[in-house]
N, CA, C and O atoms as a GROMACS GRO file, in nm:
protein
  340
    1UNK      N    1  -3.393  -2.600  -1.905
    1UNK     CA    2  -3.499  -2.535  -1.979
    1UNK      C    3  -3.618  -2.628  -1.987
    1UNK      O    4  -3.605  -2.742  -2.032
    2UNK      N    5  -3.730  -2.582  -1.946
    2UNK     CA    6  -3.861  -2.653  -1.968
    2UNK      C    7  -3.926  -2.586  -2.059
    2UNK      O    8  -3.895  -2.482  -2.117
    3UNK      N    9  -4.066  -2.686  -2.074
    3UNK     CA   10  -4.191  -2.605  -2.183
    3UNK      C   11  -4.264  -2.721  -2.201
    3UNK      O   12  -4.292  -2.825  -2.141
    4UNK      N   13  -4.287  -2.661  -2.312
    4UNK     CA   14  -4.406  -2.752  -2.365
    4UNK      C   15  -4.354  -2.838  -2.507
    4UNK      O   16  -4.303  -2.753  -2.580
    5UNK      N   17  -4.350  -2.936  -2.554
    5UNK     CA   18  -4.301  -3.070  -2.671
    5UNK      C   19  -4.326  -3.001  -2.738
    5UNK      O   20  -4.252  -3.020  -2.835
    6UNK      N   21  -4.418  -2.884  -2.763
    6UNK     CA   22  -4.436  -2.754  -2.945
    6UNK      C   23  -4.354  -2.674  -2.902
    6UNK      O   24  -4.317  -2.594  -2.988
    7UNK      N   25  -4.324  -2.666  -2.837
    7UNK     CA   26  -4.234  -2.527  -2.764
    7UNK      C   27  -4.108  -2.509  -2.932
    7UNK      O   28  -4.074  -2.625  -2.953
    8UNK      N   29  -4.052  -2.436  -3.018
    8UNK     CA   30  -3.907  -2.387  -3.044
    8UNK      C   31  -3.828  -2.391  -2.984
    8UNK      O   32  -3.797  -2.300  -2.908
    9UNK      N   33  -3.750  -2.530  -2.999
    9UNK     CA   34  -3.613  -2.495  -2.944
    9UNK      C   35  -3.495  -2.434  -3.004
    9UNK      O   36  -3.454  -2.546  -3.032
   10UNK      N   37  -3.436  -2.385  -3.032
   10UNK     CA   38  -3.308  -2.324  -3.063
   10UNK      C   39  -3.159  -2.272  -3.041
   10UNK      O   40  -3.149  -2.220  -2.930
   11UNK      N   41  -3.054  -2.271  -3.104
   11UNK     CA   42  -2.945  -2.219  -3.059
   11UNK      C   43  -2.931  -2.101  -3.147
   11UNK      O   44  -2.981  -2.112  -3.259
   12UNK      N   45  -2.866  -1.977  -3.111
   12UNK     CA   46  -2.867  -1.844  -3.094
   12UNK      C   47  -2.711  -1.852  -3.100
   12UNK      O   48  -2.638  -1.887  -3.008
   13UNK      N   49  -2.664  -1.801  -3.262
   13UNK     CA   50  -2.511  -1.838  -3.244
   13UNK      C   51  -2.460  -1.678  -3.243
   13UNK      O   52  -2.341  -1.650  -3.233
   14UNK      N   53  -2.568  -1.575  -3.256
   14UNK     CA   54  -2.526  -1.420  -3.172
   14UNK      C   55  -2.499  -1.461  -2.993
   14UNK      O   56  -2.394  -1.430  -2.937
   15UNK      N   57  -2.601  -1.528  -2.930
   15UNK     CA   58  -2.597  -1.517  -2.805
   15UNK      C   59  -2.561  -1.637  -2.748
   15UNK      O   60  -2.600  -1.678  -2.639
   16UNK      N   61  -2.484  -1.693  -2.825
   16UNK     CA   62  -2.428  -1.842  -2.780
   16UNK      C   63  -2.471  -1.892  -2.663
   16UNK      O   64  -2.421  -1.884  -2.551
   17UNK      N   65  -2.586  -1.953  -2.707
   17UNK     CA   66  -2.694  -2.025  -2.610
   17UNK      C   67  -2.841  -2.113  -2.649
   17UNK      O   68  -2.863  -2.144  -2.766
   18UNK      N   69  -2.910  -2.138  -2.568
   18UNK     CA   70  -3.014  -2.210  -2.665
   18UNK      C   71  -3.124  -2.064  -2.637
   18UNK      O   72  -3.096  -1.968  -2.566
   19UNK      N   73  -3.223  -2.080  -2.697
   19UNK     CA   74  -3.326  -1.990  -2.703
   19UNK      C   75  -3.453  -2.130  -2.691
   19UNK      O   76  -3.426  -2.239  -2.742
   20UNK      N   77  -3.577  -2.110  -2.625
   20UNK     CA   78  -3.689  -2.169  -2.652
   20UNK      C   79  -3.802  -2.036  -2.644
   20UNK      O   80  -3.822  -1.944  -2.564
   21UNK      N   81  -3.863  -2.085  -2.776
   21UNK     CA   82  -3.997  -2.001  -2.856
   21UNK      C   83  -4.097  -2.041  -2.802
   21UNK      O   84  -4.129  -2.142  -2.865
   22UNK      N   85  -4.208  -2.015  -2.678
   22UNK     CA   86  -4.332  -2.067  -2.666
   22UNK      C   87  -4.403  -2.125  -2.779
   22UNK      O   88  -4.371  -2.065  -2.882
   23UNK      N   89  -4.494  -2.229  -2.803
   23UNK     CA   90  -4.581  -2.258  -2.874
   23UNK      C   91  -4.651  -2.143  -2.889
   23UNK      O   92  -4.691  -2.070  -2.798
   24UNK      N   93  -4.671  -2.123  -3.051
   24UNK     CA   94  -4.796  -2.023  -3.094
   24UNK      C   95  -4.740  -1.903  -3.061
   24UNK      O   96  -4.803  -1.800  -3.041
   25UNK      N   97  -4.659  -1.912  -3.057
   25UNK     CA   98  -4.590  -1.753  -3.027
   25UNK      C   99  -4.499  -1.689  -3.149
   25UNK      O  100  -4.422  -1.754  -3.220
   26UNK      N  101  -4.521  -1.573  -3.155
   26UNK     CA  102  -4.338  -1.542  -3.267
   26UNK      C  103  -4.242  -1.537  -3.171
   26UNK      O  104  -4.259  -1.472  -3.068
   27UNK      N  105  -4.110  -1.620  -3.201
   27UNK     CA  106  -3.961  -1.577  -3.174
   27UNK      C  107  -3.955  -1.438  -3.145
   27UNK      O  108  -3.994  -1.351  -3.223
   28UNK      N  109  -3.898  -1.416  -3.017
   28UNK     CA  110  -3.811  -1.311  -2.983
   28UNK      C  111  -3.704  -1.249  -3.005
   28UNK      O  112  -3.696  -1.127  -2.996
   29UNK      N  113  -3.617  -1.319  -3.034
   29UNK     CA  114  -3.458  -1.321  -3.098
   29UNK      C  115  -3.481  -1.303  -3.265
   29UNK      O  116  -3.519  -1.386  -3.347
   30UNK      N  117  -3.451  -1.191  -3.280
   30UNK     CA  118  -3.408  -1.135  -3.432
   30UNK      C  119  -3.238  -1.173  -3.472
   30UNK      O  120  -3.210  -1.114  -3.576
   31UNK      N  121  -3.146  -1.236  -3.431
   31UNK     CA  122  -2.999  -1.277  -3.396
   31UNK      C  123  -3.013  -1.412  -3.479
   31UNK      O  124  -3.120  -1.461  -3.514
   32UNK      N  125  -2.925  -1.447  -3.496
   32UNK     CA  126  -2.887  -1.530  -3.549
   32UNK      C  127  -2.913  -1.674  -3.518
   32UNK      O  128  -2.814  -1.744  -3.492
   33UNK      N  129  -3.038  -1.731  -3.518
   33UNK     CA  130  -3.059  -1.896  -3.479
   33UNK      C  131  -3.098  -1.976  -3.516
   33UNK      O  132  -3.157  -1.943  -3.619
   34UNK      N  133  -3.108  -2.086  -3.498
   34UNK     CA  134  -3.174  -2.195  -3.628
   34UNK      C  135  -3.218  -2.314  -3.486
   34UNK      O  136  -3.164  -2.351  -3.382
   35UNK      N  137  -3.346  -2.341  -3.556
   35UNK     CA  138  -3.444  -2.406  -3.479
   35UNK      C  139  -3.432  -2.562  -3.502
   35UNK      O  140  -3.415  -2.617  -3.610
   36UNK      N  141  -3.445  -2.623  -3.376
   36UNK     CA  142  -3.469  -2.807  -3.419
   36UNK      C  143  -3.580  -2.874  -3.384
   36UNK      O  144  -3.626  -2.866  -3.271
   37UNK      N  145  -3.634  -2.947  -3.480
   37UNK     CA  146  -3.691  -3.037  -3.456
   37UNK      C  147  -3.724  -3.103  -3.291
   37UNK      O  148  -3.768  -3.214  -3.320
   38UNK      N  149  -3.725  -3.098  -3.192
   38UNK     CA  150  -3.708  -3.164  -3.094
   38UNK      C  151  -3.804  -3.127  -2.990
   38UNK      O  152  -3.869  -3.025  -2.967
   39UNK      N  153  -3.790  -3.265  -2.922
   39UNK     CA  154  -3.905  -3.240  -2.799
   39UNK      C  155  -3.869  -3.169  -2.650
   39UNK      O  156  -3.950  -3.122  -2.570
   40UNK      N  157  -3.729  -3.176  -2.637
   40UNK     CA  158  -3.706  -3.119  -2.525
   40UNK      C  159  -3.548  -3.027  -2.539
   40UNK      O  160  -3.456  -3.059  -2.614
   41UNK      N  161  -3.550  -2.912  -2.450
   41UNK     CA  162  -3.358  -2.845  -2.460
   41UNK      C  163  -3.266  -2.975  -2.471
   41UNK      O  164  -3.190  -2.972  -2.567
   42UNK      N  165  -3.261  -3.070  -2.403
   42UNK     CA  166  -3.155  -3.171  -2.400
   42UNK      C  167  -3.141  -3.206  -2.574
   42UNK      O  168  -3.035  -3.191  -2.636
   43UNK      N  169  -3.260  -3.250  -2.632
   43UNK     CA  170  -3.262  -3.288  -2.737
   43UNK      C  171  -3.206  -3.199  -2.849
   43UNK      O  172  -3.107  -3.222  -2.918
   44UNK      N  173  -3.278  -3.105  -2.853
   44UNK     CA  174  -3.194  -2.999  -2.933
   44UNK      C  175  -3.071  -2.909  -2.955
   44UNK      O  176  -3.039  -2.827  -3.040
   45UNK      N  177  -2.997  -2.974  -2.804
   45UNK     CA  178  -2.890  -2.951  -2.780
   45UNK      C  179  -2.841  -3.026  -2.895
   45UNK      O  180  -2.806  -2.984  -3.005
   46UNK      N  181  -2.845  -3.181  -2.836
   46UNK     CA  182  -2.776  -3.289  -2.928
   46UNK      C  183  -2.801  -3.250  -3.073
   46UNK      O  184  -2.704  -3.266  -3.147
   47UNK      N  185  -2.924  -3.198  -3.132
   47UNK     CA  186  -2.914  -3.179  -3.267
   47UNK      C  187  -2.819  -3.099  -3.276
   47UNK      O  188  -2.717  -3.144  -3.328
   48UNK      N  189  -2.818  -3.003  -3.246
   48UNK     CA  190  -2.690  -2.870  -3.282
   48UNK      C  191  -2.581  -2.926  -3.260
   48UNK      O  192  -2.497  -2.914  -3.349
   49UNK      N  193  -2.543  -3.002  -3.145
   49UNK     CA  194  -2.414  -3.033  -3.148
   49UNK      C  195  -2.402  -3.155  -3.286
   49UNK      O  196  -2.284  -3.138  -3.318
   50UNK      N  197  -2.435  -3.219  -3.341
   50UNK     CA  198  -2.460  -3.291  -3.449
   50UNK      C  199  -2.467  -3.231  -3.591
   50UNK      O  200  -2.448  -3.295  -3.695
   51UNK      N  201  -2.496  -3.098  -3.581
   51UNK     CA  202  -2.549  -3.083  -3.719
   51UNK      C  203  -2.412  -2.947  -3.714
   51UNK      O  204  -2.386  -2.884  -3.816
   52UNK      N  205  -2.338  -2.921  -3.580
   52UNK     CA  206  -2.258  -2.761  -3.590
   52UNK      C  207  -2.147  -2.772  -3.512
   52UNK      O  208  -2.049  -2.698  -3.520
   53UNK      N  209  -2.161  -2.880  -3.426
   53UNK     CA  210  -2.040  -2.938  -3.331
   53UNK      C  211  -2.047  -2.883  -3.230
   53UNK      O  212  -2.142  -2.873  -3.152
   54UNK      N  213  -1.910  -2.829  -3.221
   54UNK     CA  214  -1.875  -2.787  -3.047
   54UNK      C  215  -1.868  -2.582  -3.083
   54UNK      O  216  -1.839  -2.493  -3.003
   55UNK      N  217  -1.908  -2.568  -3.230
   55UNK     CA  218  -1.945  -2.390  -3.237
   55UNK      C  219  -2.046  -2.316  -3.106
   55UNK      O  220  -2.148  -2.359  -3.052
   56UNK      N  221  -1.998  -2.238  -3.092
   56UNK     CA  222  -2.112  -2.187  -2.966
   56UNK      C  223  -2.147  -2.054  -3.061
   56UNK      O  224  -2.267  -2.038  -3.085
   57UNK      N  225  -2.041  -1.942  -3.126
   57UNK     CA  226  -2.087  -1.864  -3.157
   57UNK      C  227  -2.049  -1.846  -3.311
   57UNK      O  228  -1.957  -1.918  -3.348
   58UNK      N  229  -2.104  -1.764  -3.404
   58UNK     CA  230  -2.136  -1.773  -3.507
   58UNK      C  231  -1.987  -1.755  -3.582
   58UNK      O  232  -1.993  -1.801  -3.696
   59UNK      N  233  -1.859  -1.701  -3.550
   59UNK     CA  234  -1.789  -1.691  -3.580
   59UNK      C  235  -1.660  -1.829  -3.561
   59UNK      O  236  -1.540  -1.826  -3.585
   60UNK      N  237  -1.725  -1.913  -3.522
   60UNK     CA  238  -1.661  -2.067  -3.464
   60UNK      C  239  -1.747  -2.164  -3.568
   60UNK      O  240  -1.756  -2.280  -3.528
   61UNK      N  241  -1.818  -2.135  -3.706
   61UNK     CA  242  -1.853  -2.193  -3.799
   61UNK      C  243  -1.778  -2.206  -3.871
   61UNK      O  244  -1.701  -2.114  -3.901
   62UNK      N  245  -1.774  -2.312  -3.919
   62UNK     CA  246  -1.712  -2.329  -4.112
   62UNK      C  247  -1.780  -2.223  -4.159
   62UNK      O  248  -1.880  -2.164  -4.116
   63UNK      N  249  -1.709  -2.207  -4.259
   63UNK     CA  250  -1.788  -2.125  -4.380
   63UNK      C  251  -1.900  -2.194  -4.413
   63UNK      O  252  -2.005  -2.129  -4.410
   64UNK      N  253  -1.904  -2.312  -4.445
   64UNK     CA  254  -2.028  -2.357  -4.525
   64UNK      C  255  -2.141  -2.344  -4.426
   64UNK      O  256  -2.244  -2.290  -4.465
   65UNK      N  257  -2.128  -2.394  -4.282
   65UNK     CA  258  -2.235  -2.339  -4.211
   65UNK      C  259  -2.266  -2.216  -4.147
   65UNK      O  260  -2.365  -2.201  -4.076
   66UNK      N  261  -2.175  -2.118  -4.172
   66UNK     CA  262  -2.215  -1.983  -4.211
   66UNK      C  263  -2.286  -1.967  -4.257
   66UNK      O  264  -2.391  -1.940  -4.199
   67UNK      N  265  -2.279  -1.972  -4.407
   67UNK     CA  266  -2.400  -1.916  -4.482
   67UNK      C  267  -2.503  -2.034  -4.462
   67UNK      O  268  -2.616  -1.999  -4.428
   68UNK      N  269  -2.486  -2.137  -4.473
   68UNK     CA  270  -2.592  -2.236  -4.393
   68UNK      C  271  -2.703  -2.154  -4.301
   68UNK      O  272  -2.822  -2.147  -4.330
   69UNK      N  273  -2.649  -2.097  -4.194
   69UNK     CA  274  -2.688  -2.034  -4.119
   69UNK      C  275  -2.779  -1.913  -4.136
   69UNK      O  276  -2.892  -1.905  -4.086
   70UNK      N  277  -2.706  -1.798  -4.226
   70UNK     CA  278  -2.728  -1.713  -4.301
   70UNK      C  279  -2.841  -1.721  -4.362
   70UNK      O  280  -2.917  -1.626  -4.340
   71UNK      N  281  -2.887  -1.818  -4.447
   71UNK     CA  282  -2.983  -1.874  -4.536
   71UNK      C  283  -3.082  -1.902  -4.463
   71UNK      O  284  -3.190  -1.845  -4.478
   72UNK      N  285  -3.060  -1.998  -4.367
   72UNK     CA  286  -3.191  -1.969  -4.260
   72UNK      C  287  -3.270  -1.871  -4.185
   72UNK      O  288  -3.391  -1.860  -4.164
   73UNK      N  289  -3.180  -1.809  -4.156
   73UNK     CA  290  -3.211  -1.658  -4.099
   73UNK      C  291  -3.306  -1.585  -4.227
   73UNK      O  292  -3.427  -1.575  -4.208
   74UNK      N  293  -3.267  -1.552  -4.310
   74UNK     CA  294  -3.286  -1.483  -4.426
   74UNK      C  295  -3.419  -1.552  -4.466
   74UNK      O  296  -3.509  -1.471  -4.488
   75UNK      N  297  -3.451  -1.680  -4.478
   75UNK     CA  298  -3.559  -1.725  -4.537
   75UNK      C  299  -3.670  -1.725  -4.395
   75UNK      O  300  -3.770  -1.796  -4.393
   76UNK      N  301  -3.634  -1.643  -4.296
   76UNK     CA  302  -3.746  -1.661  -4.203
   76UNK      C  303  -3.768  -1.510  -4.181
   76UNK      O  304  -3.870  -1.486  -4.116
   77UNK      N  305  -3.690  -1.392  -4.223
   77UNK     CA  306  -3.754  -1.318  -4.258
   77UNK      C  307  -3.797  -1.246  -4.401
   77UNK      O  308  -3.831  -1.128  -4.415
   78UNK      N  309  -3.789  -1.338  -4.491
   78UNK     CA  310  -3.838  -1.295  -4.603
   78UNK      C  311  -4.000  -1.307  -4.604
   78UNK      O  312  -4.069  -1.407  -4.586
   79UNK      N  313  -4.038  -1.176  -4.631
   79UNK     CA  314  -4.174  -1.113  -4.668
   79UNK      C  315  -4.240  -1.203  -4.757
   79UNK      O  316  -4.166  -1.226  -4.853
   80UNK      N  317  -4.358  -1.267  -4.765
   80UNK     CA  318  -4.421  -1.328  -4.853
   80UNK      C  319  -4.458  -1.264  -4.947
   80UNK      O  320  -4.479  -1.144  -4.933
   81UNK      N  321  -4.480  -1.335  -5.085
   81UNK     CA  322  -4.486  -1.182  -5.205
   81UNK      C  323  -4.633  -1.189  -5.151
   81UNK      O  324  -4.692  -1.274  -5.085
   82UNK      N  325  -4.680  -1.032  -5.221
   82UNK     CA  326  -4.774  -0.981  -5.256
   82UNK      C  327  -4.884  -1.075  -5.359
   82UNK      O  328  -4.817  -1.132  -5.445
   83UNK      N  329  -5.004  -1.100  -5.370
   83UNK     CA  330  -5.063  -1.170  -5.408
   83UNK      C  331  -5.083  -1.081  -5.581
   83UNK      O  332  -5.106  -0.961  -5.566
   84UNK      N  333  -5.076  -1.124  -5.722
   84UNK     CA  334  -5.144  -1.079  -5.772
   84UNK      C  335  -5.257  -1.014  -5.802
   84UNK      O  336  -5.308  -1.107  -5.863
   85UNK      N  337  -5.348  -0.916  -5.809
   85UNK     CA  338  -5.484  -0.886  -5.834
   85UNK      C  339  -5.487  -0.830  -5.985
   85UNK      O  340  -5.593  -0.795  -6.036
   0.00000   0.00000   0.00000
């Protein structure tokens, strides 16, 4: 996988795989993934394998990084409130 060092990298534990997000772009994948820090696929491999192990798909989590998981998802599509007027 190539791109660009802003590029989103990610693993996709619906599609047990990595996903990369163009810079300046929205994510494509509505599924289940959580994004790293990193400059290149190699790199963000190693984060995931570090932070989730040898899980490929979402059902090969602990519980705790289940909802770990869960929580991320959820807080990236939560709606920003409405502004007071």
């Amino acid at each position: 996988m190539s791109g660009s060092p802003a590029d989103l990298h990610a693993w996709c534990f619906d599609h047990g795989r990595a996903h990369v997000f163009a810079a300046g772009t929205t994510p494509w994948c509505t599924a289940a993934w959580v994004g790293f820090v990193a400059a290149s696929a190699e790199q963000a491999l190693e984060a995931k394998q570090a932070a989730y192990g040898d899980a490929q798909f979402f059902d090969q989590l602990t519980s705790d990084h289940q909802l770990e998981v869960i929580e991320i998802c959820a807080s990236r599509t939560e709606k920003p409130a409405e502004p007071d007027l």
